[in-house]
C-alpha positions in Angstrom: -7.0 -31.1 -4.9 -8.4 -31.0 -1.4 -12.2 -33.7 -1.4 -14.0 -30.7 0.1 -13.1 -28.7 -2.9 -16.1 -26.2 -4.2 -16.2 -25.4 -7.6 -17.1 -21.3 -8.1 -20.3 -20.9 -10.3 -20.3 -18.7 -13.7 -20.4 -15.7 -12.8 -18.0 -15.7 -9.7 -15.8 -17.3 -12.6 -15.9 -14.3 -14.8 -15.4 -12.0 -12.4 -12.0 -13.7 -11.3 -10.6 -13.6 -14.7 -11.6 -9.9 -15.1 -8.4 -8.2 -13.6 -6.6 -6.9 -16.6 -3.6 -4.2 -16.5 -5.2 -1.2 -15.8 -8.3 -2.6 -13.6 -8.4 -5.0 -11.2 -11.9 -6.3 -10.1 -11.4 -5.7 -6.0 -14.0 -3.6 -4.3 -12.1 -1.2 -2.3 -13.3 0.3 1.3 -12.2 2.4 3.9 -13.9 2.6 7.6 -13.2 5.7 9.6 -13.6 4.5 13.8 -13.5 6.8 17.0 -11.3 6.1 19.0 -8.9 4.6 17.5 -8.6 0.5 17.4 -5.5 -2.0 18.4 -4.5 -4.5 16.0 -4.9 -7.3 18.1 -8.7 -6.4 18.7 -9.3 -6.5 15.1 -7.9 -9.4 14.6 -10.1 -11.4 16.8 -13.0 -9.9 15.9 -12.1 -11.0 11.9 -11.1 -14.2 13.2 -14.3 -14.5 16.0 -16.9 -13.0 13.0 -15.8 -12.7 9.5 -14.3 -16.7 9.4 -17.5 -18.1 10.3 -17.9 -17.1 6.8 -16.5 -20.3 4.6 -15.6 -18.1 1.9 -13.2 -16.5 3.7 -11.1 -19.3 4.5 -10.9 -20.2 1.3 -8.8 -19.7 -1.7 -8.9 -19.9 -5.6 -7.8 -23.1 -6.6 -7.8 -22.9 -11.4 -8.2 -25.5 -13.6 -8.7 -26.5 -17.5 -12.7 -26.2 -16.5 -13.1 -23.0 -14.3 -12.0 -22.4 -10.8 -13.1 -24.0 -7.4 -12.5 -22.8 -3.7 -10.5 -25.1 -1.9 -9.7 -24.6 1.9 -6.7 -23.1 3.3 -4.9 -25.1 5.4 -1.7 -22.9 6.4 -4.4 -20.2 7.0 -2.9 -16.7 8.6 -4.7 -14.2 9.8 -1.8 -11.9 9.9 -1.6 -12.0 6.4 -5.1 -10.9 5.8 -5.6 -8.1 8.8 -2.5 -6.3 8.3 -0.7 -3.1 10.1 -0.9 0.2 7.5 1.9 3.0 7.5 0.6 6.1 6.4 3.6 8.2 5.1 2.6 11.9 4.8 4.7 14.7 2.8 5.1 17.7 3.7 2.4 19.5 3.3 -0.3 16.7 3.2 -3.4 15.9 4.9 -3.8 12.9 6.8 -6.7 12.7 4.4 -5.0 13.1 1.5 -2.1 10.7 2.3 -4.9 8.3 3.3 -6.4 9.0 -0.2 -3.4 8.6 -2.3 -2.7 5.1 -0.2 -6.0 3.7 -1.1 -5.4 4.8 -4.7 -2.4 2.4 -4.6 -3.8 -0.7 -2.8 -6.7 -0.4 -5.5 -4.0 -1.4 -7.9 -2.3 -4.0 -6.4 -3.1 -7.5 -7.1 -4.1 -9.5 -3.9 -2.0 -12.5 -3.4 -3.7 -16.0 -5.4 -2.2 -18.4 -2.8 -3.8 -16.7 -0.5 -7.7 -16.0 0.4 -8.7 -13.2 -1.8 -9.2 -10.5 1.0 -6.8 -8.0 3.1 -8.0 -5.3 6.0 -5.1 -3.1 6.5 -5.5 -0.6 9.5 -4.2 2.6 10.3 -4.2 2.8 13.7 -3.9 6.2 14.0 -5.8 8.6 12.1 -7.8 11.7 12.4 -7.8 10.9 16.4 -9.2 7.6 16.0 -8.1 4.8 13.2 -8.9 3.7 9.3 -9.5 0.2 8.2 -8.8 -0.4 4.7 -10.7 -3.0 3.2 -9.9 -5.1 0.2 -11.9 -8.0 -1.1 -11.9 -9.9 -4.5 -15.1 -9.4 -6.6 -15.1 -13.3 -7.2 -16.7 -13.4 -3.5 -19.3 -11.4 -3.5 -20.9 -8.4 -4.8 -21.8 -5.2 -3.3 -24.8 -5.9 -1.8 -23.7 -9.1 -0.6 -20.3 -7.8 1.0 -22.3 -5.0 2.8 -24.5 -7.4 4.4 -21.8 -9.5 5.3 -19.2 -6.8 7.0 -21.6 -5.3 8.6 -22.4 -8.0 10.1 -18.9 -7.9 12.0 -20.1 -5.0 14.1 -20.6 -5.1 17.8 -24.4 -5.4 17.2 -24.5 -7.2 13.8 -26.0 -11.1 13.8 -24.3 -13.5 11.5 -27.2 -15.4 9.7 -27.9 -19.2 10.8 -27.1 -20.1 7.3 -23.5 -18.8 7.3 -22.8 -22.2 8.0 -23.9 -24.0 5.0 -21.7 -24.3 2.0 -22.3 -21.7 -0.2 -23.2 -23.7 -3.2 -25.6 -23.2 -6.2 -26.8 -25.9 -7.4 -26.0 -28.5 -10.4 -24.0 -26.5 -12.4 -25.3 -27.8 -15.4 -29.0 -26.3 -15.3 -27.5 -23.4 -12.9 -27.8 -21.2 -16.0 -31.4 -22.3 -16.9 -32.4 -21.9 -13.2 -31.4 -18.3 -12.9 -31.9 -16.5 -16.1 -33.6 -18.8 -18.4 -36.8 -19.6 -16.1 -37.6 -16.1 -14.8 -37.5 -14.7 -18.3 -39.9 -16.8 -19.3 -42.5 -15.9 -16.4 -44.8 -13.0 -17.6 -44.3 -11.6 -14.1 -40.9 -10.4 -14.8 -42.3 -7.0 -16.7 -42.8 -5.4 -13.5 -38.9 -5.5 -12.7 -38.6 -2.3 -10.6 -35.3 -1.3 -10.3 -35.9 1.1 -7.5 -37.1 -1.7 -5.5 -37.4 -5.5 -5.0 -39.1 -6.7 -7.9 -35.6 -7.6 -9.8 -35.0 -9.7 -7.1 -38.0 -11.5 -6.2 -37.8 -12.0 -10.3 -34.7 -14.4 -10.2 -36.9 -16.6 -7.9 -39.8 -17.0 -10.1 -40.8 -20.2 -12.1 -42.2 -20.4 -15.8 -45.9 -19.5 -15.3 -48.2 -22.1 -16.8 -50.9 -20.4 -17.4 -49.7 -17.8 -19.3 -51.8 -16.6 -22.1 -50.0 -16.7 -25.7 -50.6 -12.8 -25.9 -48.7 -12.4 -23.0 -45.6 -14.6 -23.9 -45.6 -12.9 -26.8 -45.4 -9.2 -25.3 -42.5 -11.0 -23.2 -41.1 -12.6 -26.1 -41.0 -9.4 -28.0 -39.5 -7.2 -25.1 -37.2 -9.5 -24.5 -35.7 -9.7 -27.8 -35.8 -5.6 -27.8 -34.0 -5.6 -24.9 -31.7 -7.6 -26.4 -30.9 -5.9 -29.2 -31.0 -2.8 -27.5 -27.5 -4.2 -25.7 -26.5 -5.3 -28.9 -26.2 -2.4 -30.4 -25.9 0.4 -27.9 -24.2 3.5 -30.0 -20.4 4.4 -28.9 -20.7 7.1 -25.6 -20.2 10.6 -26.2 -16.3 11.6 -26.5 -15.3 13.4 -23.2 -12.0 13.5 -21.7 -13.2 11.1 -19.0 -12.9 8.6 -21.8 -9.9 6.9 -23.3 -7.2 4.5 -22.6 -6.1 4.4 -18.9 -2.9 3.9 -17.1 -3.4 1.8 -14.0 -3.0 4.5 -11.8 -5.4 5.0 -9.4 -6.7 7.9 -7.2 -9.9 8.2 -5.0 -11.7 10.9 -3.7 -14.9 10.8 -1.0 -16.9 13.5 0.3 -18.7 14.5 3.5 -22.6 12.9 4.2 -25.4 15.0 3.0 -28.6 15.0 5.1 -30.9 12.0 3.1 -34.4 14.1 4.1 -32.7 17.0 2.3 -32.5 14.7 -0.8 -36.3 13.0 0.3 -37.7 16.6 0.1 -36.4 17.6 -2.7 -37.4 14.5 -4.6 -41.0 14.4 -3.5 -41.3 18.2 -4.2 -40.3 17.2 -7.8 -42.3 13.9 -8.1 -39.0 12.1 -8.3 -37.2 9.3 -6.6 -34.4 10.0 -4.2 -31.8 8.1 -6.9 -33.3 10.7 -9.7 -31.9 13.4 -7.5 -28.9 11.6 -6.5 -28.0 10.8 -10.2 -29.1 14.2 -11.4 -26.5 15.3 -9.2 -24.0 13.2 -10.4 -24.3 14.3 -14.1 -24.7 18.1 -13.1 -21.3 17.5 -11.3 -19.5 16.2 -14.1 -20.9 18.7 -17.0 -19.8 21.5 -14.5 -16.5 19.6 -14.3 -15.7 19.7 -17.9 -16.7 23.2 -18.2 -14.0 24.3 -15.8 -11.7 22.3 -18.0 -12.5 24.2 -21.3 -15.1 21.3 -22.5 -18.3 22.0 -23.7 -20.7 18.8 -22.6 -23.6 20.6 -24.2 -25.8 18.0 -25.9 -23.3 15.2 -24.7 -24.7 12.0 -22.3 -22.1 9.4 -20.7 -23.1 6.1 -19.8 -22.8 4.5 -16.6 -23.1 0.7 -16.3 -25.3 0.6 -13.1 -25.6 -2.7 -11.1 -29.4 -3.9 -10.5 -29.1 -6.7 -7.5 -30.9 -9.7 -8.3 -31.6 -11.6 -5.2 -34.0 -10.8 -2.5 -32.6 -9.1 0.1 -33.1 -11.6 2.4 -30.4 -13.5 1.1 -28.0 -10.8 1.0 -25.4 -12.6 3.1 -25.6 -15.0 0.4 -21.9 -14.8 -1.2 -21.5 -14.6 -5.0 -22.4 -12.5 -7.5 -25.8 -11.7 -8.0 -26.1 -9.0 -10.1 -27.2 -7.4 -13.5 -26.3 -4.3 -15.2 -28.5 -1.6 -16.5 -27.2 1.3 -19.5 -28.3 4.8 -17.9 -26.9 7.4 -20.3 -26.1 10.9 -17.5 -27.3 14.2 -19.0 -24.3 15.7 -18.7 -24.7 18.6 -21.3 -28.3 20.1 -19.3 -27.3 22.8 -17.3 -30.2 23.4 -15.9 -30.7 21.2 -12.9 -34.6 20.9 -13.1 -34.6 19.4 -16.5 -31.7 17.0 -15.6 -33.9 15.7 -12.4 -36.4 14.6 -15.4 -34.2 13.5 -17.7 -33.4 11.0 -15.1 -36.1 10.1 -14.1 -37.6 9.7 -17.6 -34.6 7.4 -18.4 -35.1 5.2 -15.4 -38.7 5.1 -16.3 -37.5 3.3 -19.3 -35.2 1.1 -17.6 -38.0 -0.1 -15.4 -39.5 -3.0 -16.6 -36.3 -3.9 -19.0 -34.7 -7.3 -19.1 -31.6 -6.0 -19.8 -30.7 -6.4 -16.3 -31.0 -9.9 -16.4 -30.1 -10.6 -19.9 -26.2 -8.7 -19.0 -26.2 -11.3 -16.0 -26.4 -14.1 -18.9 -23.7 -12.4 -20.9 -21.1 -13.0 -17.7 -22.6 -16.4 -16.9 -21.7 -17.3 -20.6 -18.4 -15.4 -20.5 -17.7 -17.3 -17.4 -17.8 -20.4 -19.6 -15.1 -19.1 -22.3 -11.5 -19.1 -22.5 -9.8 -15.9 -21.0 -9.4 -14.2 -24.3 -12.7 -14.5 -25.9 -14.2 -13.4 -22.5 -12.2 -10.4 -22.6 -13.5 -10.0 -25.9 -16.9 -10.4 -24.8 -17.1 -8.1 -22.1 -15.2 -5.7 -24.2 -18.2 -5.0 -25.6 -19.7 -3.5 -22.5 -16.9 -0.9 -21.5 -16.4 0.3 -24.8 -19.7 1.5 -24.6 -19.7 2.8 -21.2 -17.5 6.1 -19.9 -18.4 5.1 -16.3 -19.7 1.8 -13.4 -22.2 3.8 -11.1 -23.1 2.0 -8.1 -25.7 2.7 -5.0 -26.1 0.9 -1.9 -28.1 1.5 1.0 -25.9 1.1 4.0 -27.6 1.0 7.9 -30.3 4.1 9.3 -27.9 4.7 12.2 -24.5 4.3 13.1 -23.2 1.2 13.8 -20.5 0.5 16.6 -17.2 -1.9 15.6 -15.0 -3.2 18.6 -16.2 -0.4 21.4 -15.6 2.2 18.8 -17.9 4.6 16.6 -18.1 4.0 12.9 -18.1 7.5 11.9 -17.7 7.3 8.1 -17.9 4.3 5.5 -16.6 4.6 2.4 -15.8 2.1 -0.5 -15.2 2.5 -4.4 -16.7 0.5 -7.0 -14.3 -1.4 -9.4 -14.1 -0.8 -13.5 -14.0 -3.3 -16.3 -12.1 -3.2 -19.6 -11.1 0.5 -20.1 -13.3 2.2 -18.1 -11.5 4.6 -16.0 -14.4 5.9 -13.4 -16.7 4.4 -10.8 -18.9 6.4 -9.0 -20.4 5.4 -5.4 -23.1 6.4 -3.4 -24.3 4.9 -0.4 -26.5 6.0 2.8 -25.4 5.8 5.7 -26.9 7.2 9.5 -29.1 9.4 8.1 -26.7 10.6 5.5 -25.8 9.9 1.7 -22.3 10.2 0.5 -20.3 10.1 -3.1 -16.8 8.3 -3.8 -14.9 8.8 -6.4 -12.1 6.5 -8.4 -10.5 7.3 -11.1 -7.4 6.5 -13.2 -5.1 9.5 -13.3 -4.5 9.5 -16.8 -8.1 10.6 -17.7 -9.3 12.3 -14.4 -6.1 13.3 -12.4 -8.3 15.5 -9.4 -11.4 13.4 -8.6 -11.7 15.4 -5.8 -13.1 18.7 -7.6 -15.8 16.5 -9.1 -17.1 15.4 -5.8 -16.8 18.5 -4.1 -19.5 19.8 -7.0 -21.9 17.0 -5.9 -23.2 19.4 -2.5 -23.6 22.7 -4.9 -25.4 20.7 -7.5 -28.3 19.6 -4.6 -28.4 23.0 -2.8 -29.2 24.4 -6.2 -32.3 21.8 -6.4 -33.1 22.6 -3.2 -33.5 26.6 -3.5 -35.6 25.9 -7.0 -37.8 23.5 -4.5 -38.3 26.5 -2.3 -39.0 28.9 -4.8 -41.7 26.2 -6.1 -45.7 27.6 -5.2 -46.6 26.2 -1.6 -49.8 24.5 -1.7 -52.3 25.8 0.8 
């Protein structure tokens, strides 16, 4: 093995070893330019921007102890940054045969002698061109790979730091440094998870001077937390649950104005996720009802990621994340009382440790053999129906090789046998939903997302009809 030879932390560790049959953990992406884009342009902007990066030059090297990155030396860009036929039958969309092509690079295994990343491009689509975008979990997480890409644009900065190996520390006390100190720090109860606070908590230190009544409140929450993971009950029976194929299909809708969702929250006295997610569940109750299902009374849980890093250091590779249970309201049909369900549920997940305790779970699983990690983490999608991410993407529109980028889309992946992740992310003013699903338990994500729009303009005609104050 190559002297320069980096071994992967924990975490990064469990998340390579999570591919299983029917899920494979890549986060999946799509960029929609005007005009369209040459191939050879791409690939020297991935070869002048995103290779400054060390990561991407690397690949997985396993062993009897974990996994370390080792550099490629027969590195080719033109297997990563790759041309993109985009058969059409007759009768289909370019957007549909772009959708059904996504569906099937979402299940196929990127290539372990190779870097862990692909960008396919369609160079001709919709007038302009598509850029696919693949990329191993392993790498990086959400936030992370949003910070990085965009800093590919024509007016994105890579950071000074991008540089320096991207190492963690002694692997020895890594888990101690990361979880096991900022539990410990009585500042950690104001975890926010609307904002920074989870982050800057990861930094933190054991407080000295912590008074013993204090510990003990953390002590206590902690171990409730705990146990609240522990024993989450099994997630209400839907169709949207059960044993999945592989078989992959994505679906993505057109931006919504954000300041519609901003009004409408602050009429309410809730956050703009509370509406967001509100929407979500409203979406899928109405979903099930077409289908002959009655939701009423019935929640599903959605594993949602809770970044743990300051955002400073988003271009930071790795995986820096925890996750947090939010059970949907699926069953409320009216969309009022499922805006404070949400946020009442939030409420409680503010403050919790359980966002940081699941990040233990995978750095312990990372330390297991591949079956009793499976086993491990099991435990998780059993109880979940659905992975629910939301990143903030850029306020305005960003520009990529002297074209616009019009639309950005990507698709978070599933664990275990979870067979739905949900995506929303803001982008130029706007806020959009992606949709992917496994087509054995939700064959037409598409009529799920085209409900999301409905469900807010029924929020924002109740906000109208609320009493104007003078």
């Amino acid at each position: 093995m190559s002297e320069a030879a980096e071994r992967m932390t924990r975490v990064d560790n469990a998340w390579l070893r999570m591919d299983n049959d029917v899920n494979l953990m890549m986060i999946v992406g799509v960029w929609l330019l005007e005009p369209a884009i040459r191939y050879e342009v791409l690939c020297e902007r991935i070869a002048d921007r995103l290779l400054q990066y060390p990561r991407f030059r690397q690949r997985v090297v396993q062993d009897k102890l974990g996994s370390n990155w080792v550099e490629d030396e027969d590195f080719d860009i033109e297997h990563h940054v790759v041309r993109e036929a985009l058969p059409r039958q007759r009768g289909q969309s370019e957007r549909a045969a772009l959708q059904a092509r996504c569906g099937e690079l979402a299940t196929t295994p990127l290539d372990p002698a190779y870097p862990l990343w692909q960008f396919h491009l369609v160079e001709h689509y919709e007038g302009g061109s598509a850029v696919i975008v693949r990329i191993h979990h392993c790498i990086g997480d959400g936030i992370s790979l949003t910070s990085v890409v965009m800093s590919i644009t024509d007016d994105g900065e890579l950071p000074m730091e991008h540089l320096t190996p991207l190492t963690h520390g002694d692997d020895e006390d890594w888990l101690s440094t990361t979880v096991i100190k900022p539990l410990t720090d009585i500042a950690v109860k104001a975890i926010d998870l609307s904002g920074e606070g989870v982050s800057r908590s990861m930094d933190l230190v054991a407080h000295p001077k912590a008074g013993a009544r204090q510990l003990a409140r953390t002590g206590y929450r902690v171990a409730t937390d705990l146990a609240a993971l522990a024993l989450m009950e099994d997630d209400s029976p839907t169709r949207l649950k059960g044993k999945p194929l592989g078989r992959k299909i994505v679906a993505w809708g057109e931006p919504i104005p954000l300041d519609v969702v901003k009004s409408v929250g602050k009429a309410m006295g809730a956050s703009i996720n509370d509406v967001l997610l509100a929407c979500v569940a409203g979406a899928f109750g109405d979903y099930l009802r077409e289908l002959g299902d009655d939701p009423a009374g019935k929640g599903i849980r959605a594993m949602v990621p809770v970044n743990l890093r300051p955002l400073d250091e988003a271009y930071k590779l790795g995986n820096r994340f925890g996750l947090a249970p939010l059970v949907l309201p699926i069953g409320l049909r009216n969309p009022i009382e499922r805006v404070y369900a949400v946020r009442s549920r939030m409420g409680v997940l503010k403050g919790s440790y359980q966002p940081l305790l699941a990040f233990g779970v995978l750095a312990v699983a990372g330390l297991l053999n591949k079956t009793a990690q499976d086993a491990l983490l099991g435990l998780f999608a059993k109880k979940a129906t659905a992975v629910m991410t939301n990143v903030p993407g850029p306020t305005k529109a960003l520009r990529f090789c002297g074209t616009t980028l019009r639309q950005s889309i990507f698709w978070v992946p599933q664990s275990g046998d979870v067979a739905v992740g949900v995506s929303i992310f803001s982008y130029d003013g706007g806020v959009q939903f992606a949709l992917i699903t496994d087509t054995a338990l939700c064959p037409e994500p598409q009529k799920i997302i085209d409900r999301f729009g409905p469900e807010l303009e029924k929020l924002l005609l109740l906000t109208l009809m609320l009493p104007w104050a003078a």
